[in-house]
C-alpha positions, 0 to 999 in steps of 0.5 A: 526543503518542503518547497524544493520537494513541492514546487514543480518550478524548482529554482535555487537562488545564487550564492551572491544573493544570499546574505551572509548568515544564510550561506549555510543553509543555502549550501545544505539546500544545494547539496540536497538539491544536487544529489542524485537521490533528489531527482527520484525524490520528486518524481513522488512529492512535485505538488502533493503537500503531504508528500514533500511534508513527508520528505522533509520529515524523513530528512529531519535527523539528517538535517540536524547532524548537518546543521551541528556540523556546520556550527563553526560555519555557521559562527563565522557566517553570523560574524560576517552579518554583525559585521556586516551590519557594523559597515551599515552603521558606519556608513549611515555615521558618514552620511550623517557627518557629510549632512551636518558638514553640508549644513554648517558650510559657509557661502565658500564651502568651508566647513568649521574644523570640528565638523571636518575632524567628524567627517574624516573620522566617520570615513576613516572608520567606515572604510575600516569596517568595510574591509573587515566586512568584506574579510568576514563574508570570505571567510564565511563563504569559505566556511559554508563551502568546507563544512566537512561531509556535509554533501555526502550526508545530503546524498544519504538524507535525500536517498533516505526521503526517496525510499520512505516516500516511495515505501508509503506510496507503495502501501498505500497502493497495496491496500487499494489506496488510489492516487486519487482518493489520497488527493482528496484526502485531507492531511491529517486524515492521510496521516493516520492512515498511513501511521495505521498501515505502518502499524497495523497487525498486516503492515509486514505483509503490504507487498502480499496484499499488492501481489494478491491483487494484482494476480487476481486482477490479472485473472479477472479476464478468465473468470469462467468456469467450465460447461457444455460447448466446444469438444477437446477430447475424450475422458472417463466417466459415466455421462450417457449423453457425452458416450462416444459412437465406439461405447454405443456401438457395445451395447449392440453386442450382447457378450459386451453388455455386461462389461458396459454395466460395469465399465459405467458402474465404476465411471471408466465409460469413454465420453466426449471432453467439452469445453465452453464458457458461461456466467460465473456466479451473481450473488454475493461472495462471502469470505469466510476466514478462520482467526482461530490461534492456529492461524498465527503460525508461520509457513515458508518465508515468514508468512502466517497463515493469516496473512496468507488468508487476509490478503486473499480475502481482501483480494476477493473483496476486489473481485466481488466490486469489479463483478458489482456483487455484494461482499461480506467478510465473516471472522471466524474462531470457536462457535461463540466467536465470530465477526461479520464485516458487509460491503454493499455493492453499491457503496463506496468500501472505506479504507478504515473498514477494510483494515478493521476487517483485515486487522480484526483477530479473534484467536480460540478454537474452529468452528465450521457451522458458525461461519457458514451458518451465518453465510447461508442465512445471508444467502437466503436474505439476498434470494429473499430481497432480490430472488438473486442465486449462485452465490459463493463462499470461500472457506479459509482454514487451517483446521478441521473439525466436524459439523452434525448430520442435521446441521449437514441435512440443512445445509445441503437443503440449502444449497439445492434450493439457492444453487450457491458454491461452495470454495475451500482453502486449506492454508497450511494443512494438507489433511483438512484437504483429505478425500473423505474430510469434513471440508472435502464432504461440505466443498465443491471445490477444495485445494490445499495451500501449503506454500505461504508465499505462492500467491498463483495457488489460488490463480483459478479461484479467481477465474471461477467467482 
């Protein structure tokens, strides 16, 4: 089974050569061999050894039920064997009695009587058992090819085996395991992996994980932000260097005067609309994602938002080495509770530490300055060590809860001098996303995710950082 799933020279030999005792298993083999499912199973286990040993395993149970199946086969083809040794035996008896015949012969060929009674004995006997051999490998043969169910269980199993190596496969990719990196991983190592991503706290949520990466991927051509270039159209506002001629011309007016300080007072002047392209951040993209126990509940779907919030960070943690940016993970929860998982640009991110980051849970309560404390202090590490700025944190809660106007005055000092951004997620809470909220008072960019399922939600994010 493991070398029909391996081997790339796939050959199954004819029954004729098989010996008797073997005709069983050369039929469960055929059967297998021939199913439709077979051909889609080797498209995933041709030379990959861990693969077809998977193959075989998830074919196991079947393989049993098919064996206990074919017992009464499998008596008759063992039959037909001792049998068939019997024929040898009587055919080796013969061949010695002609031997002794050939040695007491006289000089005219005659033999003693005693000796041509043995020979015709041995002969009579081994014809005999001959023609029982030649019934019992019939019957054996018939035996194997009427074992009862045996092909459509074969058809089941290796369905079975293509849907769980291909599901493997699929997680795999999910979680950014590449083809490559599992070739050079050696097998028991490659097991525990995929034994701890079937178990881990996110293996329900592989396929979410895969579909943020691949939209944020798919977004990574775009990833600009807006700033002064090419003009698409006139806005509101109160910019005096964007002013169309019209609003300048009702400054020469002086009953219009007064309609122009309160038109710019309240940010309804008429302005140029422009459009351009510039670098999106350099520093580091640090995720800041709340574990507290809220972020267990479940929205649309099934999904949690934690899930939700992992699998974009993880997401990001793609963006971030694709931009050749530091990453760091911060886990968050009440203010004494708190994780950080750091992911250098310039090394290798093990696939072990990625899921201690995404299976880490710290549940309690929320605390905003903790984390964000924490992502500025690196901030201002990374400007200290490589005079490196425009840094960005994304904030991923589901709570709101309140910060002191020092701790503001501090981080707003912060910011002017590191010209870091500052993203907020609101997963599954639409009133921490409130104009006149704590996270809508701390955030530069701020949208509230209510469909868990929606992995476009946070498209442009990925354009931005």
């Amino acid at each position: 089974m493991f070398l029909a799933a391996y081997k790339v020279g796939l050959r199954l030999r004819e029954r004729t050569e098989m010996d008797a005792s073997r005709l069983v298993n050369h039929q469960v083999i055929s059967a297998l061999v021939e199913s439709p499912g077979f051909a889609a199973l080797r498209r995933e286990t041709v030379g990959d050894p861990y693969a077809a040993a998977l193959a075989v395993l998830a074919q196991a149970g079947a393989l049993r039920r098919m064996l206990e199946r074919s017992q009464d086969a499998q008596g008759r083809a063992e039959q037909a064997a001792r049998t068939r040794q019997d024929a040898e035996r009587a055919a080796t008896a013969v061949a010695e009695a002609l031997g002794r015949a050939a040695e007491e012969a006289d000089e005219d060929g005659g033999v003693p009587a005693a000796t041509a009674d043995a020979l015709r004995r041995a002969i009579q006997t081994a014809e005999a058992i001959g023609a029982a051999a030649r019934l019992a490998a019939q019957d054996a043969a018939q035996g194997a090819a009427a074992v009862p169910g045996l092909r459509g269980a074969a058809h089941r199993a290796a369905g079975e085996a293509a849907e769980a190596v291909r599901e493997e496969a699929v997680l795999m990719r999910a979680w950014g395991v590449g083809s490559g990196e599992l070739e050079r991983m050696p097998y028991a190592r490659r097991a525990r992996l995929a034994e701890r991503l079937r178990a881990g706290r996110l293996a329900r949520w592989a396929e979410l994980i895969g579909r943020f990466r691949q939209m944020a991927d798919g977004e990574r051509a775009r990833k600009v932000e807006s700033a002064t270039g090419e003009l698409v159209g006139v806005t509101l506002g109160d910019d005096l260097s964007r002013l169309i001629p019209s609003e300048l011309a009702n400054l020469g007016l002086p009953e219009l005067r007064a309609v122009f300080a309160a038109r710019y007072a309240a940010g309804q002047l008429m302005l140029y609309d422009s459009r351009g392209e510039q670098p999106t951040g350099r520093g580091a993209v640090i995720a800041c994602v709340d574990t507290s126990h809220s972020m267990y509940a479940a929205g649309p779907g099934g999904v949690t938002r934690e899930a939700w919030s992992k699998a974009c960070a993880l997401a990001l943690l793609d963006q971030a080495r694709h931009a050749g940016r530091d990453f760091v993970g911060i886990l968050f929860s009440a203010e004494d509770r708190i994780q950080v998982f750091r992911f250098p640009a310039g090394r290798s991110a093990g696939i072990e530490q990625v899921l201690d980051f995404a299976e880490t849970f710290l549940g309690g309560g929320t605390s905003y300055q903790a984390p964000l404390t924490v992502a500025r202090e690196l901030l201002e590490e990374e400007f200290d060590d490589a005079t490196s700025t425009r840094g960005d944190i994304v904030m991923i809660t589901d709570d709101e809860c309140g910060v002191t106007e020092e701790w503001m005055r501090g981080w707003n000092d912060a910011r002017r001098v590191l010209g870091f951004r500052l993203f907020g997620l609101a997963v599954g809470a639409p009133g921490a996303a409130e104009a006149g909220s704590v996270l809508d008072a701390l955030c530069d960019n701020l949208r509230s995710i209510e469909d868990l399922t929606d992995v476009h939600a946070a498209a442009d994010l990925f354009r931005l950082i």
